[in-house]
C-alpha positions, -999 to +999 in steps of 0.1 A: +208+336-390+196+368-383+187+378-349+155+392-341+152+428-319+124+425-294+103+454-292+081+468-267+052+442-260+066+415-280+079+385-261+063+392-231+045+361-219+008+363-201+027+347-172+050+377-166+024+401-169+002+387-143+035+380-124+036+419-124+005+425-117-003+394-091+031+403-069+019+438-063-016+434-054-004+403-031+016+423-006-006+452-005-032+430+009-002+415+028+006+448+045-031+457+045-034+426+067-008+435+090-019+468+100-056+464+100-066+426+103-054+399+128-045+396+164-019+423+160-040+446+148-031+486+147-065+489+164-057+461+191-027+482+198-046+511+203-067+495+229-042+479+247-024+513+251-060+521+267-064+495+288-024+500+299-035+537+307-067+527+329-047+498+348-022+523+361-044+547+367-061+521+390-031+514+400-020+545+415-050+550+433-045+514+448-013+524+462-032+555+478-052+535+497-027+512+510-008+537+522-036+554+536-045+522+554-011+517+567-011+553+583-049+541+600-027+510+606-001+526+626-026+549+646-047+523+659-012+509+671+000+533+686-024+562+692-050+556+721-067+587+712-073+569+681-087+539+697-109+561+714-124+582+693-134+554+666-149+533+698-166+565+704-184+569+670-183+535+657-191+518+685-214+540+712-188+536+740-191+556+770-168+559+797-182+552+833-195+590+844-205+601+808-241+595+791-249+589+761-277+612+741-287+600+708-310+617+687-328+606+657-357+623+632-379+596+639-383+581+604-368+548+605-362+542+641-382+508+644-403+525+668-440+528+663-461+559+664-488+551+694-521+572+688-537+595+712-559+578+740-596+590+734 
């Protein structure tokens, strides 16, 4: 018997060359997927890197402010001049022999304008 040389394009089943063809397109969309589509998305990592950003950002200036409160902390501990001046301005207090002048530009004082007698 004599043996037959396959050439180029003979022998080739459609199978095989849609197995070619199929395998390649498959993980391009496979990899397409995974970068661009889905929970884990290249663009869901981007805004997560944001948000990361933002938070400590936020962060940073919450630490600020605690320790900024616990300096106001320890001066209304320890600090009677402290004490004093925010009773002062916050609250109106006077001390005994002092009086206290308060002056307004008589827009929204509660008070009522009383007109001229005739």
């Amino acid at each position: 018997m004599k043996q037959q040389r396959r050439g180029p394009g003979r022998g080739r089943t459609v199978a095989s060359g849609l197995k070619r063809l199929v395998v390649p397109v498959l993980l391009l969309l496979t990899a397409y997927y995974g970068f661009f589509g889905g929970e884990y998305s290249v663009f869901e990592w981007r805004e997560a890197d944001a948000n990361v950003v933002e938070e400590q950002a936020r962060l940073e200036l919450a630490r600020a402010e605690i320790e900024a409160l616990k300096v106001e902390l320890e001066l209304l501990e320890r600090d009677p001049a402290t004490i004093e001046r925010i009773a002062r301005e916050d609250f109106g207090m006077i001390r005994e022999d002092e009086v206290l002048y308060r002056f307004t530009d008589g827009h929204g004082t509660g008070q009522r304008e009383v007109p001229p007698a005739r």
